[in-house]
MARDOKOL-113854 format. One line per field, with one value per residue (C-alpha): residue number from 1; x, y, z. Coordinates in Angstrom, 3 decimals, padded with zeros to 6 digits, m for minus. Layout:
# MARDOKOL-113854
num c(NUM:...)
east c(X:...)
north c(Y:...)
up c(Z:...)
This chain:
# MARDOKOL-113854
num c(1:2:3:4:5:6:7:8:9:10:11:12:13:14:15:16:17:18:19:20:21:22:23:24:25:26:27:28:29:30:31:32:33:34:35:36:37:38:39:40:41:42:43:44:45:46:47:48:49:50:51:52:53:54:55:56:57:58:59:60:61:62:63:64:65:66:67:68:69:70:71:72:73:74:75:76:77:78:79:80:81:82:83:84:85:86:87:88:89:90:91:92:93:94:95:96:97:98:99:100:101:102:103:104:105:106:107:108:109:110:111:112:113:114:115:116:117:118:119:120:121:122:123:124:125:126:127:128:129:130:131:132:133:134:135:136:137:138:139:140:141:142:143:144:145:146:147:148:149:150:151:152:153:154:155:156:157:158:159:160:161:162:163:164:165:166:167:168:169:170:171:172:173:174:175:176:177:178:179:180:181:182:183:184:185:186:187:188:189:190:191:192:193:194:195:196:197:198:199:200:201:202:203:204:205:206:207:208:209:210:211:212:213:214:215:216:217:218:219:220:221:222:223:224:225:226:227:228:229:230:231:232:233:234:235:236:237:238:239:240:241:242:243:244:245:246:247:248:249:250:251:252:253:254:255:256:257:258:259:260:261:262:263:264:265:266:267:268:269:270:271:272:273:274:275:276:277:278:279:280:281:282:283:284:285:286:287:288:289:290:291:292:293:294:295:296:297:298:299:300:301:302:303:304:305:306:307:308:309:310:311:312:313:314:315:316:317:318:319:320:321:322:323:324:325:326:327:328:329:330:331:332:333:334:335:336:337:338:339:340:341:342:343:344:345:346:347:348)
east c(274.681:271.104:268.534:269.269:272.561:273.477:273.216:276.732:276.130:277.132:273.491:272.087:274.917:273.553:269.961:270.847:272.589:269.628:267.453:269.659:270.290:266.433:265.782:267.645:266.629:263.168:263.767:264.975:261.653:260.286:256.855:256.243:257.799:260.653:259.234:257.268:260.813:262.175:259.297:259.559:263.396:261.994:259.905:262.456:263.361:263.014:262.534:264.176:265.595:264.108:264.840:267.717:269.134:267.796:269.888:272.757:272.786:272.008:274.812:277.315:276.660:276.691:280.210:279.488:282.221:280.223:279.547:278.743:276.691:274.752:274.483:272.987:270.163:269.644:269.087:266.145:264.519:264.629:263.014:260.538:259.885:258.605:257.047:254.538:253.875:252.978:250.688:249.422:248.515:246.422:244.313:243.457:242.972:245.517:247.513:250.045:252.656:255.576:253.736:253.907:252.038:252.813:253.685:250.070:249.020:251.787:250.851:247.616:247.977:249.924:247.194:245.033:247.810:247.190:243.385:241.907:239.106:239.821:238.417:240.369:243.615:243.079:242.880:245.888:247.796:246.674:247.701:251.201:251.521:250.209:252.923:255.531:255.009:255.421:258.303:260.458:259.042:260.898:263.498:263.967:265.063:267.393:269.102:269.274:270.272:273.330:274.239:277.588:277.118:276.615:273.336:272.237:269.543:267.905:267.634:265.382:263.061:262.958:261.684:258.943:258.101:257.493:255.611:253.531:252.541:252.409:249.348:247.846:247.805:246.483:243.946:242.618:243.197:240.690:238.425:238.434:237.833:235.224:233.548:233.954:235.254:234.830:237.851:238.024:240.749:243.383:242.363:243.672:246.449:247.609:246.867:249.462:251.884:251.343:251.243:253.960:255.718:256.966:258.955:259.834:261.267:261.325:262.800:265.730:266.730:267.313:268.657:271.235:272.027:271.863:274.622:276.843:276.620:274.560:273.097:269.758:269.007:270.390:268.091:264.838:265.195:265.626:262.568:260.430:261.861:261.273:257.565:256.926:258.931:256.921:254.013:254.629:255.382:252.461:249.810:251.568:251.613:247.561:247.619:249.806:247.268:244.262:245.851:249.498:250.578:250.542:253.476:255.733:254.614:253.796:250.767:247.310:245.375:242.137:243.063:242.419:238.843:238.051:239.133:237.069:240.534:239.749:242.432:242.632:242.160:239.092:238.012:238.155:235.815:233.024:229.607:230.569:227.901:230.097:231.090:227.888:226.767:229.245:229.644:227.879:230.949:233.642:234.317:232.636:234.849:235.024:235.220:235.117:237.907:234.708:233.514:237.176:237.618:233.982:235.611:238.570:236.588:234.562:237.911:239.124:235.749:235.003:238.584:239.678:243.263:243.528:242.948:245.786:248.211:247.610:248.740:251.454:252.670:252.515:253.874:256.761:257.470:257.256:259.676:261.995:262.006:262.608:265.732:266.805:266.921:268.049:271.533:272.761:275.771:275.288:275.785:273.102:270.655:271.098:270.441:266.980:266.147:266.326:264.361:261.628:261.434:261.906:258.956:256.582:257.320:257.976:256.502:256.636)
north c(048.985:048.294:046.569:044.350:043.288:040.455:040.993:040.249:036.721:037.437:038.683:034.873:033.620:035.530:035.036:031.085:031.668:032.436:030.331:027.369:028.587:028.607:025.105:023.289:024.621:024.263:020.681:019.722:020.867:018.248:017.852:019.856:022.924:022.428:022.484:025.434:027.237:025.347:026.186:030.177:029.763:028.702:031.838:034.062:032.246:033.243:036.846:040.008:041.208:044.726:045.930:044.674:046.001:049.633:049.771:048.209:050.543:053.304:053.022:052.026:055.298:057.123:056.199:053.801:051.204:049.414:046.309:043.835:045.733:047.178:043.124:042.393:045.062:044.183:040.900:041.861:043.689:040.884:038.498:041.656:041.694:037.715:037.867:040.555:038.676:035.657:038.180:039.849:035.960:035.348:038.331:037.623:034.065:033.532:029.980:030.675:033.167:033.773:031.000:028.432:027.214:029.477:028.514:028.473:026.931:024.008:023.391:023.079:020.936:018.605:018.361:017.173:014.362:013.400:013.156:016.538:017.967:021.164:023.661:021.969:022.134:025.823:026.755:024.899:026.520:029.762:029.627:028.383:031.113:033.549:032.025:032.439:035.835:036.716:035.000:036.537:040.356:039.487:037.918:041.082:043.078:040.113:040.497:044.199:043.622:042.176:045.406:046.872:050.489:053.866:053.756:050.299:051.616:054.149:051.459:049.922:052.257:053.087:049.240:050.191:053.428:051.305:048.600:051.431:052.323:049.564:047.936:051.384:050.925:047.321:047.523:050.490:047.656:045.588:047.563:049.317:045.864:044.836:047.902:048.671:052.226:054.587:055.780:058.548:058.923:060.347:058.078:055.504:057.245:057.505:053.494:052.649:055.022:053.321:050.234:049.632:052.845:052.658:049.197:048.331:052.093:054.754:052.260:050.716:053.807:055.343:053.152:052.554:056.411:056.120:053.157:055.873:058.489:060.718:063.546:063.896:066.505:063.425:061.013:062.934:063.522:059.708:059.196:061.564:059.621:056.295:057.303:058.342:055.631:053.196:054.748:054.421:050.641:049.850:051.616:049.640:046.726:047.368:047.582:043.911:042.443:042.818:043.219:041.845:038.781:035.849:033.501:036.761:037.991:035.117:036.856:036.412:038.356:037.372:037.465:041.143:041.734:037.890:039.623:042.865:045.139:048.811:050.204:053.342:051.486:050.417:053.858:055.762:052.878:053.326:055.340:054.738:052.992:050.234:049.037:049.510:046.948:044.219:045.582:041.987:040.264:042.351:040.749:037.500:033.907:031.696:034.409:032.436:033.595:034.956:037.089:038.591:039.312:041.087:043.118:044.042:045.335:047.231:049.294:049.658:050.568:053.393:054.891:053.932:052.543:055.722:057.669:054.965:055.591:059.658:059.179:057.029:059.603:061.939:059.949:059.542:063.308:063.857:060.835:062.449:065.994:065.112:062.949:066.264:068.437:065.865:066.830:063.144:062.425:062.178:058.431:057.736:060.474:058.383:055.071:056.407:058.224:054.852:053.096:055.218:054.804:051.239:050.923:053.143:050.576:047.034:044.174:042.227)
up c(013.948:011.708:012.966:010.170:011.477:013.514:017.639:019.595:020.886:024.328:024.763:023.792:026.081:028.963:028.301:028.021:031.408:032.619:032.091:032.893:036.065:036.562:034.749:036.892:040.286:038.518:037.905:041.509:043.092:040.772:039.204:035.713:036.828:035.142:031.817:032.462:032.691:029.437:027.504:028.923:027.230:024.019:023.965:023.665:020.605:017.167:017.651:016.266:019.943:018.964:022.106:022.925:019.376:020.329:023.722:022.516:019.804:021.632:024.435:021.376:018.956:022.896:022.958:025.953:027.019:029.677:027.226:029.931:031.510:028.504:027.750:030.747:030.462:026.775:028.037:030.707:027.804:025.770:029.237:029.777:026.107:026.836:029.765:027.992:025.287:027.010:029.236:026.441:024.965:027.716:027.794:024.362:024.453:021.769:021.439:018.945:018.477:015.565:013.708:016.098:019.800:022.191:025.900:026.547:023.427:023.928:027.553:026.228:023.461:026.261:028.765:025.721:024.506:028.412:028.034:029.504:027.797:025.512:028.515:031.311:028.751:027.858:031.254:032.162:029.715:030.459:034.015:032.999:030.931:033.334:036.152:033.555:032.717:036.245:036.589:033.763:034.885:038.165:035.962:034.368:037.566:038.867:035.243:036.067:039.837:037.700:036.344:037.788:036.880:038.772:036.719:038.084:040.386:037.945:035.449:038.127:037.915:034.046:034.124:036.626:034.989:031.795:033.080:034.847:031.552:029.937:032.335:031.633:028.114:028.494:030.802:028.702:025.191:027.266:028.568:024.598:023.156:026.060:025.478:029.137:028.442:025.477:023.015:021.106:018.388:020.989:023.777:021.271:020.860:023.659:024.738:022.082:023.471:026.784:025.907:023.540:022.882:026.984:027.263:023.634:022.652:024.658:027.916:026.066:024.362:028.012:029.565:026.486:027.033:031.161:030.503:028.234:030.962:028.717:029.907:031.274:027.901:025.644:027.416:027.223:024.078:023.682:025.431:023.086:020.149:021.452:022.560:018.672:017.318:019.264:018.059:014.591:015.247:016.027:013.943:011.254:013.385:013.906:010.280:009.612:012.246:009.606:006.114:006.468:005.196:008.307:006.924:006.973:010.004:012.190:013.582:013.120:010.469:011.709:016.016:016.254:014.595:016.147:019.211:018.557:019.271:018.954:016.841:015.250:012.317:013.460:014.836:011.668:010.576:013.060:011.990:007.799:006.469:005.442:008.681:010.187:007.525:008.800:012.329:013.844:012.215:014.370:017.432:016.668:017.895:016.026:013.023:009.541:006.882:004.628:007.577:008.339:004.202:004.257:007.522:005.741:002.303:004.508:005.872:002.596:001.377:004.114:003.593:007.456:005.545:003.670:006.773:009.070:006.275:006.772:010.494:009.621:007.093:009.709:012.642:010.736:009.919:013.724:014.410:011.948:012.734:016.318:015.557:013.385:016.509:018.933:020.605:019.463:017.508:013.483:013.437:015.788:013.961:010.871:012.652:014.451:010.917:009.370:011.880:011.889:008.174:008.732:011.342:008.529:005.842:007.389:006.059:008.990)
C-alpha cells in the first residue's frame, strides 16, 4: 500500500459515523452548536489521511488482521490530525487552510454576513475553532475507547505521549516566533521533532505495529523511523511554506515570514548580511507580496536554501539507513524507503 493509493473507505465511513452521531446531539441542544460540529466534519475533508495511511499500512505489511480495529485508530489520527490543525490556525491567526476558509475563517466570515465588525468576527471564529479543537482531541480517545484489542489501553497512552510532545514543540514554535525564547540550530531541531514528528509519524506507525502484535524491538524501531521521517516532512514543508507553489499546496507562501516563524530555514539566514538588510520585513502583518519576494531573494542570496537542502540530503540518508537495519519485513522496508524519498522530494 503507497501513499499514493486509495484509503479503504471503511475509514471515511467511520469518521462520518462520527461526526453524525455528534451533529445531531449537537443540534438538539439547539443554538449554533450544531454547525460548529458540521463545519469540524468538513475539516477533515480534502486531506491526504497521512496518518491514517501510515498505520494502516503499517499494521497491514505487520501481518495484522485486526482491520476494524486498525480502522478505528486510523480514524482518531485522522480527528487528532484536525483538531491540531484547527489549534495550530489559531495560534497563528490564520483563516484559511487547503486553499479554502478554515473553521475559523468561515465562522468568521458568518458573523460578518450577520453585521459584526471584522474584530468581533475574528474573535468569534477563533473561539469556535479553539472549542472545536478540543472537542475532536477528546474525540480522538472516544474513537480509541472503540478499539477492541489487547492493545486498546496502550494506544491510549501513545496518543498522550504524542500530544505531550506535540504542545512542547508548539509552545517552543511560539515562544521561537515571539522571540520569547532563544533557538539555536538543534533547539530547532528538536521543536520539529516535537511538534510534528510525534503525532503525524512516529504515533501511527506504533500503534499500526501495537495493533499487529509486534514486538516491542519492531515498534521502537518504528518510532525512530517515524521521529526522522517526520522530520524530514517538515523541513521540506518549512521550505513549501516560503518557496512552494500555493495552488499546489494549499498553504500560504507568505503566512510563515508574515508570521515571523523561526525555521531552520530561517536560522541559517540570521547574521548574513542579506537578511540583516531585509530583517524589518520578517515578521511584519500585513506583509505585501514585494516585501515577502525581497525575503525570499535574501534566503537564496545568503545560501540558507543551499544549507536546508544539505540537511534534507542528510535527513534522508538517516531515514534510510535506519529503515535498512530495521527488523521489519522487506515489503514494509520498501514502503518506508519510498516515503522517506517521497517526503525529501514532494511538491506539495
Amino acid at each position: 500500500m503507497r501513499l499514493e493509493t486509495a484509503v479503504d473507505p471503511r475509514l471515511d465511513e467511520i469518521i462520518d459515523r462520527f461526526f453524525a452521531g455528534r451533529i445531531a446531539r449537537a443540534d438538539a441542544m439547539g443554538g449554533r452548536y450544531g454547525d460548529l460540529w458540521r463545519r469540524a466534519a468538513d475539516a477533515t475533508q480534502g486531506g491526504k489521511r497521512l496518518r491514517p495511511r501510515l498505520l494502516l499500512l503499517t499494521h497491514d505489511r505487520l501481518g495484522g488482521v485486526e482491520d476494524d480495529a486498525a480502522l478505528h485508530a486510523a480514524a482518531a489520527f485522522e480527528v487528532l490530525h484536525t483538531a491540531l490543525l484547527m489549534h495550530d490556525d489559531v495560534l497563528d491567526r490564520d483563516l484559511v487552510r487547503r486553499g479554502q476558509p478554515n473553521l475559523a475563517g468561515r465562522f468568521a466570515s458568518a458573523a460578518l454576513d450577520d453585521g459584526l465588525d471584522p474584530l468581533t468576527a475574528t474573535s468569534w471564529g477563533e473561539a469556535s475553532a479553539l472549542l472545536a479543537g478540543d472537542l475532536l482531541i477528546s474525540g480522538a480517545h472516544v474513537l480509541v475507547a472503540e478499539v477492541a484489542h489487547p492493545a486498546s489501553a496502550a494506544l491510549h497512552r501513545v496518543i498522550d505521549d504524542a500530544l505531550l510532545l506535540t504542545a512542547a514543540g508548539e509552545h517552543a514554535d511560539v515562544g521561537y516566533a515571539k522571540g520569547v525564547m532563544h533557538a539555536g540550530h538543534d533547539d530547532i531541531l528538536q521543536m520539529i521533532e516535537q511538534k510534528t514528528a510525534a503525532y503525524s509519524f512516529a504515533a501511527p506507525l506504533r500503534v499500526g505495529a501495537l495493533l499487529a502484535g509486534a514486538t516491542d524491538q519492531v515498534c521502537q524501531a518504528l518510532e525512530r523511523i517515524g521521529s526522522r521521517l517526520g522530520l524530514l516532512y517538515q523541513l521540506r514543508d518549512d521550505a513549501l511554506g516560503v518557496f512552494g507553489v500555493e495552488s499546489s499546496t494549499g498553504k500560504s507562501v507568505i503566512g510563515d515570514l508574515r508570521e515571523g516563524k523561526r525555521t531552520l530555514l530561517v536560522a541559517f539566514a540570521e547574521g548574513t548580511p542579506e537578511w540583516e538588510a531585509v530583517r524589518p520585513l520578517f515578521g511584519r502583518a500585513p506583509l505585501e507580496a514585494a516585501d515577502a519576494d525581497r525575503l525570499r531573494a535574501a534566503l537564496l542570496a545568503c545560501g540558507a536554501v543551499e544549507r536546508m537542502q544539505r540537511v534534507i540530503d542528510e535527513v534522508l540518508r538517516e531515514v534510510l539507513h535506519e529503515v535498512a537495519i530495521a527488523p521489519l519485513p522487506t515489503a514494509l522496508r520498501a514502503e518506508l524507503a519510498h516515503i522517506a524519498e517521497r517526503c525529501a522530494e514532494r511538491q506539495s
